[in-house]
N, C-alpha and C positions, 0 to 999 in steps of 0.2 A: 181523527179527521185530518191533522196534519202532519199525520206519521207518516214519511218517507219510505222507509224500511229499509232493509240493507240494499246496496247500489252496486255489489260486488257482481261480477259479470253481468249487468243488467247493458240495455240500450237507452239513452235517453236522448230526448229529444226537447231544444230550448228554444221555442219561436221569441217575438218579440217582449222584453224584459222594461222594465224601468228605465229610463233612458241615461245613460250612463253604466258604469261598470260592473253591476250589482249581478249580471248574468253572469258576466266572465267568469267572478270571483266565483260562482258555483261552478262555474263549468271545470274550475281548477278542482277546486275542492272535492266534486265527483268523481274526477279521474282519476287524483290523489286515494282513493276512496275505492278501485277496482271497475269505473263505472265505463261504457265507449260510448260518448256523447257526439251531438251531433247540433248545427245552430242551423235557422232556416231565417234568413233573411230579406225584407220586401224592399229596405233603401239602403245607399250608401252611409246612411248614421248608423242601422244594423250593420254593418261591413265591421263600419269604424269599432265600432265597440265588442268585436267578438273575435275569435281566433282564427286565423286564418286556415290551418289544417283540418277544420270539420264543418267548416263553412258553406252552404248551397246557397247561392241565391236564385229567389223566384221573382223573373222579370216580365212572366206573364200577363195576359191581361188578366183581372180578377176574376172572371167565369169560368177560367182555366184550373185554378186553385181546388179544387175541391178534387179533383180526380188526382191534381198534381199530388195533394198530400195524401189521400188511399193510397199512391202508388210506391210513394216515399214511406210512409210509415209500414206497407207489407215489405217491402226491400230489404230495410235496413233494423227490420224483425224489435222497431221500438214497443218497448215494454212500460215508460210514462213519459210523459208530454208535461213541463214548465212552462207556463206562460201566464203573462202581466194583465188583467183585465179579460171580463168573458163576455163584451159584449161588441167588441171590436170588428169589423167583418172577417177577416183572416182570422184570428182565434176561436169565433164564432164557429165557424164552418169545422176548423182541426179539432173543436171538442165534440162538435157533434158526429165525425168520423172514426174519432178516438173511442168514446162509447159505443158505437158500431162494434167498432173490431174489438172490446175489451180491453182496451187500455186505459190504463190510468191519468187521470188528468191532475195536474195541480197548479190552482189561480192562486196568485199573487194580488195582493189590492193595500191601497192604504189602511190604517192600522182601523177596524172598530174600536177599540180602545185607543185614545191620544194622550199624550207621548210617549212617545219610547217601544212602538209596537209595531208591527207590521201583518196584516194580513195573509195565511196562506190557507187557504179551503179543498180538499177534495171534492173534485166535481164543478163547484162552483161558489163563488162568493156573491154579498146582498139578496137582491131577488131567485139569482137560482141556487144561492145556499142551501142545503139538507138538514142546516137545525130545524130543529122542532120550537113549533111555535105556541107548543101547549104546554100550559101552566103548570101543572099536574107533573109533567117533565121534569122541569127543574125545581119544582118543593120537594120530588124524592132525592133531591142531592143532598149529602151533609157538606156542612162547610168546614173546610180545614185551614192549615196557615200553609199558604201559599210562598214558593221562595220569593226573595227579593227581587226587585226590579231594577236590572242596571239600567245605567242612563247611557242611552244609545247616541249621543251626543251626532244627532244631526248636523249636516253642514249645510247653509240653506246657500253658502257662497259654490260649494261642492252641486248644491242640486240646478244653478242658476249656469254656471260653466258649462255643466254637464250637458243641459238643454240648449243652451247657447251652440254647444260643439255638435251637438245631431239634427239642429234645423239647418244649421250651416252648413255644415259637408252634405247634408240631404239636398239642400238646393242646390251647391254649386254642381252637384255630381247627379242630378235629377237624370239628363237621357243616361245615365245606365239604367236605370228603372223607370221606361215611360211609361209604363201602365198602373204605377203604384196608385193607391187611393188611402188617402191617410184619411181618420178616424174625426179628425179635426181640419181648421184651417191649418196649410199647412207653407205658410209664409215664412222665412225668417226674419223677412224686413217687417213685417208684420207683429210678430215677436217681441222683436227688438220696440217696436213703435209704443205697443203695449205698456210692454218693462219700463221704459222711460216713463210715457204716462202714470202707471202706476206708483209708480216711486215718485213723481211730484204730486201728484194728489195725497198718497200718505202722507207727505210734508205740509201739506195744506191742512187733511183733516186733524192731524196734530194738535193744532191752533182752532180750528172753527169748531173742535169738537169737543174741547175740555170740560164744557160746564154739564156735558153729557154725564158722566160719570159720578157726580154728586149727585143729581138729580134722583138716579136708580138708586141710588143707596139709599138716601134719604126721602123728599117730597115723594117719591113716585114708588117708591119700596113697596111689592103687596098689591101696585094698581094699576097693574098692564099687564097687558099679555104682548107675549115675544115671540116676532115670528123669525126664525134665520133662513135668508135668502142662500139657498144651492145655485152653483154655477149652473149658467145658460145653457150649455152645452153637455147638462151632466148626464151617464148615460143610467142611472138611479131613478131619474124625472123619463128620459126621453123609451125606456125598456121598462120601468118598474112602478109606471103609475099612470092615471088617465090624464096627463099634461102634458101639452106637446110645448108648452113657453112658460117661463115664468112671471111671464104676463096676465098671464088666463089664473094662473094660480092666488095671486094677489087681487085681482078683480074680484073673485070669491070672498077671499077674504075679508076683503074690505066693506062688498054688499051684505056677507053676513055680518059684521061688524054691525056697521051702521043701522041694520033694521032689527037686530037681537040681544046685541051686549048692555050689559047696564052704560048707564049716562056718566056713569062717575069713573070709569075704568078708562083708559090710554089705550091707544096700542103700536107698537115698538117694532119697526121693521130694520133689521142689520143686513150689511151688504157680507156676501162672500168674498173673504181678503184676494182669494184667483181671480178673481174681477175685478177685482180694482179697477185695473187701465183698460178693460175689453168695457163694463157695463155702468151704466148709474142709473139706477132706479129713480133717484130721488126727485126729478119732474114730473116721471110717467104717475108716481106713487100721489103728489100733491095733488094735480090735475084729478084725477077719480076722487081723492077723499075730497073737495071741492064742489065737484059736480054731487055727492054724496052727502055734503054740507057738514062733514066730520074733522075738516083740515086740524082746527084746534085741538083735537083728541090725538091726533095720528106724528108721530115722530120719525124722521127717517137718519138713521148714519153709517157707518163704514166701520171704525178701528176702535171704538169703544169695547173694552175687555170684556170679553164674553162670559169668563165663570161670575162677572157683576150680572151680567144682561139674566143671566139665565137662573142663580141665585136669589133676586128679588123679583123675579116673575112672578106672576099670582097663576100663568099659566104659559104653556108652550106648544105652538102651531108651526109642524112643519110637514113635508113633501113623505120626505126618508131620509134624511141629514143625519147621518153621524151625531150628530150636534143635540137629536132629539135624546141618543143615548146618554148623553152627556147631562142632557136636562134631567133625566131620570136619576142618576146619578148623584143629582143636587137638591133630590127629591120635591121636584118640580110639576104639578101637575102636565102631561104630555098628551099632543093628537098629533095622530099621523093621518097622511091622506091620501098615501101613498101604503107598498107595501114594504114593509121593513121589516128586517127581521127580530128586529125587540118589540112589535106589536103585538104586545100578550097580554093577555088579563092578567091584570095586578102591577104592572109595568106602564103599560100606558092606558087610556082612555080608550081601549077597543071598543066598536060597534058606540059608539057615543058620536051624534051626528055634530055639526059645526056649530051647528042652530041651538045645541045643546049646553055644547061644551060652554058656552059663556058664562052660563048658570052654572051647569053642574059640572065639575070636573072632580076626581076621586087624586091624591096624590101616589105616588109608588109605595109599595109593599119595602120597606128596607131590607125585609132579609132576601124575598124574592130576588132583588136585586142584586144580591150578593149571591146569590148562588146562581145565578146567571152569570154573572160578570165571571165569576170563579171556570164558570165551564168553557165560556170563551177563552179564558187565557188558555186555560189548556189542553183547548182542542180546534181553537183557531188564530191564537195570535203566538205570536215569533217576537220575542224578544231582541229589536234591534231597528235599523234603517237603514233605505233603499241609499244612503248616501252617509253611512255613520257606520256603526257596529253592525258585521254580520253577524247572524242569530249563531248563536252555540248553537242552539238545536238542530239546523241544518248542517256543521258542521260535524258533531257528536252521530249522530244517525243516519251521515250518509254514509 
């Protein structure tokens, strides 16, 4: 599923990447490789960050795009298509022209396995993924010894530059591309405002949040359930579940809470660290459990370490977070309520209502798990970061 195959006289084609260098460095490596590449770019941060001799940009308006890339990819006779996320409107549109005309697609995404990993799927990654989500599937796998895991030594000052340098040159150089529509806000002052916010809130929860982490280990060990808050804007929530806010998603949770879970049990809601400086639950969170009469049961924080959070859980509720796989992982009781691609029987708490899950929750199958996890490394994750080590694999088999 993340086999490349040979790139020797092939055409490729790299729409928008990770933001920062992480395309280039393919787009070297391909050509190095026999390949004649090609970039297609919607702003001046695309500019910046790609080669200037195979460079097209599309300054159209976006209703324009969709013929623009039928005409571009019969032209220039591409044979696969790279690009970062598949639910973006421009990538949206080019993979569903790409399977038209039979080419190959391949989506890039952060890692399902963290750290040291990166996501690459044919076809499509999360909800439009092609694993199989039946159980039966991965119990005929045997397990073997997998090689080592290098340490892809992220650079999180590499990925903060990196973003800093494409909202920047995207705004200051905006009329070259007046018709662009970015996926998000697309402020850099905005950005910038955030960053700063965030990084003095983490200096704060530092200090207000310390007695958090005793607390789960010890008194509370076994008597909560843990829910991890996904960014607001995520496109997991807004394409791959029936939630349009993560407002609406915590309201649920909370009425079921309140009128179903045992009296003795907490419940533990953590902020997603990407929000820091954009979101804070933690008013909208008190006010319901309040009005709900559960405030004493209900906990809310930010930067308390997660393999604690998710380790002495007695149970884990989330949307499709990564985060759920991870609680599986720590052999965690899991509900999704959303659609994700580790919602399997024997993995998580499928077809098990909310109403339910309080009572009854089943923990993961250990070996299940392992021959899941086993199948994903190798056949959806790439050993390495969009801002660290590129993956040998992409190297080796382009």
């Amino acid at each position: 599923m993340n086999k490349i195959g040979n790139l020797k006289n092939t055409n490729v084609l790299f729409l928008q990447g990770p933001m920062g260098f992480f395309f280039k460095a393919l787009d070297s490596a391909f050509r190095d490789k026999g390949a004649l590449t090609y970039r297609i770019g919607f702003n001046a941060g695309d500019r910046f960050f790609s080669y200037a001799d195979n460079y097209t940009p599309f300054r159209k308006r976006p209703e324009a795009w969709e013929s623009f890339i039928e005409i571009f990819l019969k032209e220039k006779k591409i044979d696969k298509i790279f690009l970062f996320g598949d639910c973006r409107f421009y990538q949206k549109i080019a993979r569903k022209v790409a399977y038209k005309n039979n080419i190959e697609v391949f989506v890039f995404e952060e890692g399902y396995i963290r750290p040291h990993y990166i996501t690459m799927e044919k076809f499509g990654v999360n909800g439009f993924s092609t694993l199989s989500r039946e159980r039966g599937f991965y119990e005929s796998i045997k397990l073997k010894v997998l090689k080592e895991t290098e340490h892809a030594h992220a650079s999180k000052t590499k990925m903060i530059l990196s973003s800093a340098l494409y909202y920047g040159i995207s705004n200051i150089f905006s009329y070259h591309y007046p018709h662009y529509v970015h996926h998000r806000d697309f402020s850099a002052l905005k950005e910038l405002y955030y960053g700063v916010r965030g990084l003095v809130r983490k200096m704060i929860f530092k200090f207000t949040e310390r007695q958090y982490e005793n607390l789960i280990r010890n008194e509370l060990s076994q008597k909560y359930f843990f829910v991890p808050l996904q960014t607001h804007n995520d496109f997991q929530i807004l394409q791959h579940s029936n939630y349009r806010s993560i407002e609406k998603f915590i309201i649920e949770v909370l009425e079921s809470y309140a009128h179903h879970a045992p009296h003795e049990d907490y419940l533990i809601f953590k902020h997603h660290p990407v929000d820091r400086g954009r979101k804070n639950y933690m008013a909208f969170i008190r006010e319901q459990a309040t009005l709900l009469g559960i405030e004493k049961r209900v906990l809310v924080f930010h930067d308390v370490y997660l393999p604690s959070c998710l380790k002495h859980a007695k149970g884990t509720i989330t949307i499709n977070s990564t985060v759920g796989l991870s609680s599986i992982g720590h052999g965690t009781a899991t509900l999704t309520l959303g659609n994700a691609i580790y919602n399997i029987e024997g993995l998580t708490n499928k077809n098990t209502s909310l109403k339910k899950f309080w009572h009854q929750h089943k923990k993961p199958d250990d070996e299940l798990y392992a021959k899941f996890k086993q199948y994903l490394l190798e056949n959806t994750q790439l050993n390495g970061s969009f801002y660290g080590l590129i993956p040998k694999e992409l190297q080796q088999e382009c």
